[in-house]
C-alpha positions as CSV (number, residue, x, y, z in Angstrom):
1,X,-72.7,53.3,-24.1
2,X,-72.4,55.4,-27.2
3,X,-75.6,58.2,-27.6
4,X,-76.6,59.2,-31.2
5,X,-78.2,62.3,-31.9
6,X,-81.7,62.0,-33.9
7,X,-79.3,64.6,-36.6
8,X,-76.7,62.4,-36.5
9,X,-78.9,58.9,-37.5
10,X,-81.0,60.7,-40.1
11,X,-78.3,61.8,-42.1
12,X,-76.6,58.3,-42.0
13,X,-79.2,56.1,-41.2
14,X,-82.5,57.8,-42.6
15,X,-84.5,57.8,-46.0
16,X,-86.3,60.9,-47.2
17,X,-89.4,60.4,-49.3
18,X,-88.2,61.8,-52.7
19,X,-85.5,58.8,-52.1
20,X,-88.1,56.3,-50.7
21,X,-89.2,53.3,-53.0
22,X,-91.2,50.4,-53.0
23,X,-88.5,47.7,-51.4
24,X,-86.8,50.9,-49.1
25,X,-89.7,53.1,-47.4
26,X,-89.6,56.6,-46.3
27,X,-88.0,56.2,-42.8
28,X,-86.6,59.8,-40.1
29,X,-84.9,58.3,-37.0
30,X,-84.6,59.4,-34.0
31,X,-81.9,59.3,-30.7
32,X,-80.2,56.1,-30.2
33,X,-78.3,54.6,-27.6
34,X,-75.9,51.8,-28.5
35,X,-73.5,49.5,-26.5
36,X,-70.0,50.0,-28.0
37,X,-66.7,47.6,-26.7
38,X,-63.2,47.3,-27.6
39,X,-60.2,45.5,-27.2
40,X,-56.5,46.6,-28.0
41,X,-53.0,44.9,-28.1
42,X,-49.9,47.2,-28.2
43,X,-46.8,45.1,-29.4
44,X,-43.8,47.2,-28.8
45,X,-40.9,47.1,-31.3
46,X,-38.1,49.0,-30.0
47,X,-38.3,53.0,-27.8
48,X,-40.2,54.1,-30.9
49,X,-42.0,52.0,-32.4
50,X,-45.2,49.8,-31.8
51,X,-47.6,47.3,-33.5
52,X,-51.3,47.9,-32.7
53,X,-54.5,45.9,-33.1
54,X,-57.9,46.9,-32.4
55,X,-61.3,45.0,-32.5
56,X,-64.6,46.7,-32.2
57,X,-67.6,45.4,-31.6
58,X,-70.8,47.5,-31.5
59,X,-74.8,46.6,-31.0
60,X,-76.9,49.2,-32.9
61,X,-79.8,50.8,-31.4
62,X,-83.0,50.6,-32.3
63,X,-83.7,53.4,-34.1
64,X,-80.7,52.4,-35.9
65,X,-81.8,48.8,-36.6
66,X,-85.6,50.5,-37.7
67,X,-84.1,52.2,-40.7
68,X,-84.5,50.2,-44.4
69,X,-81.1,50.6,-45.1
70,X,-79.8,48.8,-42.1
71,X,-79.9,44.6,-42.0
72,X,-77.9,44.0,-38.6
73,X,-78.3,45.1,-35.2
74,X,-74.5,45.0,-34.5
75,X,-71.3,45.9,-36.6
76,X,-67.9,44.7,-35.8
77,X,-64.4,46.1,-37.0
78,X,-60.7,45.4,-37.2
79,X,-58.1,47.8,-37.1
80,X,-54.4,46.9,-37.9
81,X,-51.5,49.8,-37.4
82,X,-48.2,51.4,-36.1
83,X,-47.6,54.0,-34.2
84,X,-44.4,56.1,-34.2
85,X,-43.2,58.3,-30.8
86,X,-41.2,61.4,-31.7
């Protein structure tokens, strides 16, 4: 589960009323409470070196989803890396 503070989703997620128009209405969330998975793959290349690969999946809460701004209830991301041991 991944909590969200009602601070935390206004700044990113709300609309103040000197912003507000006609098509994206004045909008001040509150807490949230979204389900957040993962999956990682670790490829090693040799003692120091390793391939990495990371997908995210994440379902918004609703206070998240309310906002104007916002037109999915999930968001999904891909990460692609190394990683060197010293």
């Amino acid at each position: 589960l991944n909590w969200r503070s009602k601070q935390l989703n206004d700044y990113y997620y709300g609309v103040e009323r000197k912003e507000a128009t006609a098509w994206r209405p004045a909008y001040n969330a509150g807490d949230s409470v979204g389900l957040l998975t993962s999956l990682r793959v670790d490829y090693p290349l040799n003692e120091r070196w390793n391939l990495f690969g990371v997908v995210s999946a994440e379902w918004l809460g609703s206070e998240i989803t309310d906002s104007p701004i916002v037109d999915q209830d999930y968001r999904m991301s891909v990460l692609i890396g190394t990683l060197y041991r010293f």
